[in-house]
C-alpha positions as CSV (number, residue, x, y, z in Angstrom):
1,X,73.3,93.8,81.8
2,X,71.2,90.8,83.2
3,X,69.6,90.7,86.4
4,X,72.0,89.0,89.3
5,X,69.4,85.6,89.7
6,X,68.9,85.0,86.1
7,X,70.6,82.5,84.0
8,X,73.5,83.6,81.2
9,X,71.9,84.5,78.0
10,X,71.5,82.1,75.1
11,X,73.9,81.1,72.6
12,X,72.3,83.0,70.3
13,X,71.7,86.3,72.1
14,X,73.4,89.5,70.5
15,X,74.8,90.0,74.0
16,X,77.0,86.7,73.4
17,X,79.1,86.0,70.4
18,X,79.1,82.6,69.1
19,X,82.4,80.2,70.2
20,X,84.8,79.3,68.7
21,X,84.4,77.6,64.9
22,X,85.7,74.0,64.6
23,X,88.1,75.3,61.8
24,X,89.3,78.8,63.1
25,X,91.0,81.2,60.8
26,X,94.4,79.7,62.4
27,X,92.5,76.2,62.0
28,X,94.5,74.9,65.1
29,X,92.5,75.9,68.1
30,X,89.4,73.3,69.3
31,X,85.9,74.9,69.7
32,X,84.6,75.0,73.2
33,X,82.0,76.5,74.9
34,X,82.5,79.4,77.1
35,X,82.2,79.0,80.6
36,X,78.7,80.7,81.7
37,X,78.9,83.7,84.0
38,X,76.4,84.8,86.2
39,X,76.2,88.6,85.0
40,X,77.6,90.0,82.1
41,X,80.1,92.7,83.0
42,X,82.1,95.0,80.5
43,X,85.4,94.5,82.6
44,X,84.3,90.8,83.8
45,X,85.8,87.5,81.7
46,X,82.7,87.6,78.3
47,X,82.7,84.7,76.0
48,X,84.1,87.2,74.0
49,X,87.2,87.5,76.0
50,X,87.7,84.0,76.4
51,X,88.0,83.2,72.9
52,X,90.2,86.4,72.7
53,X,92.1,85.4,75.7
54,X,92.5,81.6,74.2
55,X,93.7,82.7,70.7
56,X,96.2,85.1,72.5
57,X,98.0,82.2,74.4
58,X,98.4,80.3,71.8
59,X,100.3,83.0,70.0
60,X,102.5,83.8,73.2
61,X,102.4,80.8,75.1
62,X,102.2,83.1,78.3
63,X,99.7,83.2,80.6
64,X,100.2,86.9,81.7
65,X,100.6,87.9,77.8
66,X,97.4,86.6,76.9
67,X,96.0,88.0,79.9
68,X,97.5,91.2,79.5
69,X,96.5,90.9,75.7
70,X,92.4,91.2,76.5
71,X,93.1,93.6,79.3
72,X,92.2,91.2,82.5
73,X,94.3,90.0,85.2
74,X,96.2,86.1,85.6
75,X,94.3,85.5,88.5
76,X,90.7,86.0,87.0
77,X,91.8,82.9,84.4
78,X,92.8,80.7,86.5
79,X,89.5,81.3,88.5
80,X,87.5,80.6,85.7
81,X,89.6,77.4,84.6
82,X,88.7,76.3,88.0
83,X,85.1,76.8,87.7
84,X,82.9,73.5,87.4
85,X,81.6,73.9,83.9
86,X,85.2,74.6,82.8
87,X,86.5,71.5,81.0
88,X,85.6,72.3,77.1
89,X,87.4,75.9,78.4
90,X,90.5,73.9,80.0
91,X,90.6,71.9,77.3
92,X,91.0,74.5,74.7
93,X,93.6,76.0,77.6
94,X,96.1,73.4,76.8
95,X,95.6,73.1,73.6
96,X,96.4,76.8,72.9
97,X,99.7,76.0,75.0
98,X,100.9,73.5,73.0
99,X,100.4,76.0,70.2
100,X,102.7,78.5,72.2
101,X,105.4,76.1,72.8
102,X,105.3,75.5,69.2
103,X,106.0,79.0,68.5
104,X,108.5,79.2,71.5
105,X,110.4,76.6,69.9
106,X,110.3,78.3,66.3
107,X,111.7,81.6,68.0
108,X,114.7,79.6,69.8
109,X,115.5,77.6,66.6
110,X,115.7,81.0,64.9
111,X,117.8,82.5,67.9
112,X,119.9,79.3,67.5
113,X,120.7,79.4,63.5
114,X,120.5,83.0,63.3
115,X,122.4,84.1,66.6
116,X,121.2,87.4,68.7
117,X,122.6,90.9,67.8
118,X,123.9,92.1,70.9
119,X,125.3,95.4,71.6
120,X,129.1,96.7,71.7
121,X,129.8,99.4,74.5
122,X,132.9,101.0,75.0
123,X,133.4,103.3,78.0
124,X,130.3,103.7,78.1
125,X,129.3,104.7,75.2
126,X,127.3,102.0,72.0
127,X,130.0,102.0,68.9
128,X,127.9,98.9,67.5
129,X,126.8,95.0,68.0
130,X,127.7,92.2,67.3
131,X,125.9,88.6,66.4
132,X,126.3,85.7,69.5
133,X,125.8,82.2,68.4
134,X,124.4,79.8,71.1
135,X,125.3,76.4,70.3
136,X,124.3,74.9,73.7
137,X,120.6,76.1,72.5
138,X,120.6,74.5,69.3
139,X,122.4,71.2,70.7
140,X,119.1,71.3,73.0
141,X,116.8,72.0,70.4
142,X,118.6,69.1,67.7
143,X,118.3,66.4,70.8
144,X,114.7,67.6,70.8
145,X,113.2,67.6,67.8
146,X,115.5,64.7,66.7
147,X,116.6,62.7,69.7
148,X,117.5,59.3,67.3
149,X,120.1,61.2,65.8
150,X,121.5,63.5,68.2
151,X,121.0,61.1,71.5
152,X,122.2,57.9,70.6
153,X,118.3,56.8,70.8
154,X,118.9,57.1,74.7
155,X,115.5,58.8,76.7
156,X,116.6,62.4,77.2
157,X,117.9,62.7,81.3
158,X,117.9,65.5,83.2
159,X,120.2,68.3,82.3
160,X,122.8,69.7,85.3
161,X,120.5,72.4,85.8
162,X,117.0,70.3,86.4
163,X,118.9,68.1,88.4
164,X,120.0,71.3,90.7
165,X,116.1,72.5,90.7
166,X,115.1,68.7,91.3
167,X,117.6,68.7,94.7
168,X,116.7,72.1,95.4
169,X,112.8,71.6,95.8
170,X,113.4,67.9,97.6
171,X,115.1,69.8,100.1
172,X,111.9,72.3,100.2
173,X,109.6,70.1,100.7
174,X,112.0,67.9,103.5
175,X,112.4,71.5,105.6
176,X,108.6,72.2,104.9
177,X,107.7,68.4,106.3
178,X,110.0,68.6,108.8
179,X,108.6,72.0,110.2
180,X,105.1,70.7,109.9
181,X,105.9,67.7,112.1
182,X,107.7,69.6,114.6
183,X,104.9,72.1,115.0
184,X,101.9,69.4,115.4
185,X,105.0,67.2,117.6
186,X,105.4,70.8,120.0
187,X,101.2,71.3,119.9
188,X,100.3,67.8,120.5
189,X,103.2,67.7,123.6
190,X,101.6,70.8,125.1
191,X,98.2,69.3,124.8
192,X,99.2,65.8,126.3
193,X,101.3,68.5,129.4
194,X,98.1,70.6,130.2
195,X,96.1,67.6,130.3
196,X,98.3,66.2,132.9
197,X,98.3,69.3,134.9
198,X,94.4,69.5,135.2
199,X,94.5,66.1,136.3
200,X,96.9,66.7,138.5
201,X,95.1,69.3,139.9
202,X,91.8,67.5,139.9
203,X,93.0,64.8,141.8
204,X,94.6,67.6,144.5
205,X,91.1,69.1,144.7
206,X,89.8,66.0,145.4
207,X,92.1,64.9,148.5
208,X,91.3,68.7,149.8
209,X,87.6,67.9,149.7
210,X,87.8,65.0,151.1
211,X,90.3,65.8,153.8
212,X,87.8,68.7,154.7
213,X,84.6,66.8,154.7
214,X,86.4,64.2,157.3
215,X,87.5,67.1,159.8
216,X,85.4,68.9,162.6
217,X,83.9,71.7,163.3
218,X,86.6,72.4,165.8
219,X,89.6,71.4,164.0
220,X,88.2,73.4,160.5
221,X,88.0,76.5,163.0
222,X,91.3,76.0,164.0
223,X,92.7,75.1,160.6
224,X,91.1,78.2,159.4
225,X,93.2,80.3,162.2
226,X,96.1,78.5,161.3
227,X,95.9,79.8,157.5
228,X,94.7,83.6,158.9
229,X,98.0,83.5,160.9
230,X,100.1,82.1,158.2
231,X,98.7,84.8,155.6
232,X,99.3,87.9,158.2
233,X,103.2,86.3,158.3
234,X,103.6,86.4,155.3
235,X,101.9,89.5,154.2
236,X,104.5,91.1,156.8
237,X,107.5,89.4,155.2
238,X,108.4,87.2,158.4
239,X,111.4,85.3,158.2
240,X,112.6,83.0,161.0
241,X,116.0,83.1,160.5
242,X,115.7,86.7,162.0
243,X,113.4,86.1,164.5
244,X,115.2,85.7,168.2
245,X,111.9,84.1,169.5
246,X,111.9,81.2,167.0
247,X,113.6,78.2,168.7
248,X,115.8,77.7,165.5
249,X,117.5,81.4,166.3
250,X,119.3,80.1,169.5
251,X,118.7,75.8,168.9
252,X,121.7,75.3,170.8
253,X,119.6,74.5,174.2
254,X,116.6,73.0,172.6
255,X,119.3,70.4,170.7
256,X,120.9,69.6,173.4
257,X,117.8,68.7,175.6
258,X,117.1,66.9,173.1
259,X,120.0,64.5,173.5
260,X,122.0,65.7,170.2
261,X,125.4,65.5,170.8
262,X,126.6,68.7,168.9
263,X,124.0,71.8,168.8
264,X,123.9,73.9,165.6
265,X,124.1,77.6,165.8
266,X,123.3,79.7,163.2
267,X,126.3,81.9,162.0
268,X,126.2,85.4,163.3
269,X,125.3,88.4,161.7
270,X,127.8,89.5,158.9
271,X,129.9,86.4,158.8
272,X,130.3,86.2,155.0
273,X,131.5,89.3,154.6
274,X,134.8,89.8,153.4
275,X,137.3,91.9,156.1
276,X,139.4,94.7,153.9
277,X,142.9,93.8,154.5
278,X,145.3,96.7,155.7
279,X,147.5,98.3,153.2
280,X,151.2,97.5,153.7
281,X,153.8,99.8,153.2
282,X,155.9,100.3,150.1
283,X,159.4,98.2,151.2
284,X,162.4,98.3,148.8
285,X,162.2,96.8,145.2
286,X,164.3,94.1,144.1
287,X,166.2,94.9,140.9
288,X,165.1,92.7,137.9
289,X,166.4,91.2,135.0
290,X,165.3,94.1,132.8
291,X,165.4,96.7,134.9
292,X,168.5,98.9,133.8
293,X,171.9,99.1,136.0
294,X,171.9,95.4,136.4
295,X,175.0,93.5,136.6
């Protein structure tokens, strides 16, 4: 194992096998150049596993096969496709792809001359199987492989299905644009709302200064009296509705000295609530119409 800070070994170091031949055994997959790592562990992505890892996808054509084929996890390859001195290694990526959707398309033409053996239950039990033809699967695979024949030499269009995915993910991305507008509309609103408020209150602040600074001595005394009394009120709960001392309790004189032509009393006490009527006593019923006895 190499020290953290040093470089990757040579090319030619025993530690490193050599890439990938320009004519491999399989003579399809490219040569490239692994992508350099920074120590050399036995469970960590070795030249030696990227070749491995390469030749595996293009025999599956899966990610997580190939992947699971050298023993490493999907998410360490697409790390390392993403790493800067990738590109020879992306390159040989998509080449061994379109190696496994060669070989994809091999096994569905087989599927679709050959048909799929599937099995026969009955209550329950397997008595045998039978062979299921899929000839929606080899009409794809003849307008494929052979659209000037089997598509009227018209640019293959998007199936029912694709078209269903295609509407499908517009909608996505509409409900996931819409979302994202409505949440920077809300933030930005609340911003634009708290910025009013502190100016608001600034300007508030401001007339209180300056309303201070222009009073006297004598009247900032009194004013501070004034907000000592008003504090003991209403730490006590006063309310002057119930207070026969306040001159809005009994108005009626202080109105009228006033020149008003009709005072305005307050209602008295309890006026709002309701008086329990008396209960009456039971007087003779009235025969009805589907009472019994009635003639």
């Amino acid at each position: 194992m190499t020290a953290p800070d040093s470089p990757p070994p040579a090319p030619d170091s025993p530690e490193t096998p050599a890439p990938l031949a320009p004519h491999s055994p399989r003579g399809t997959l490219p040569a490239f150049a692994p992508v350099p790592r920074l120590k050399q562990r036995s469970n960590g992505w070795t030249p030696a596993v990227q070749c491995a890892f390469i030749e595996a996808l293009a025999d599956t054509g899966s990610v997580s096969s190939a992947c699971r084929a050298v023993g490493r996890a999907d998410h360490g390859a697409y790390l390392l496709r993403r790493h800067p001195e990738a590109g020879e290694f992306r390159a040989a990526w998509a080449a061994a792809l379109d190696l496994g959707i060669q070989r994809i398309e091999d096994v569905a033409m087989e599927r679709a001359l050959h048909g799929v053996e599937v099995p026969v239950y009955s209550y329950g039990k397997l008595v045998g199987s039978r062979t299921v033809h899929n000839d929606r699967l080899l009409m794809f695979l003849l307008r494929n492989r052979a659209p000037q024949r089997f598509s009227e030499g018209r640019a293959r269009g998007l199936s029912a299905l694709d078209r269903m995915e295609l509407a499908r993910l517009k909608k996505q991305w509409h409900r996931e644009w819409r979302e994202t507008w409505e949440a920077e509309r809300a933030l930005r609103d609340t911003e634009e709302e708290q910025e009013s408020y502190e100016r608001i209150d600034a300007w508030i602040d401001t007339m209180h200064t300056n309303r201070m600074r222009r009073m006297s001595p004598r009247a900032r005394a009194a004013l501070d009296e004034h907000n000592r009394i008003m504090e003991e009120d209403r730490a006590a709960g006063y309310d002057p509705w119930h207070d026969p001392e306040h001159p809005d309790y009994h108005g009626a004189a202080a109105r009228a000295a006033a020149g008003e032509s009709e005072a305005i009393r307050l209602p008295p006490p309890g006026w709002g609530e309701k008086e329990e009527e008396p209960e009456q006593e039971p007087g003779p019923r009235r025969h009805g119409l589907k009472d019994e006895g009635w003639e």
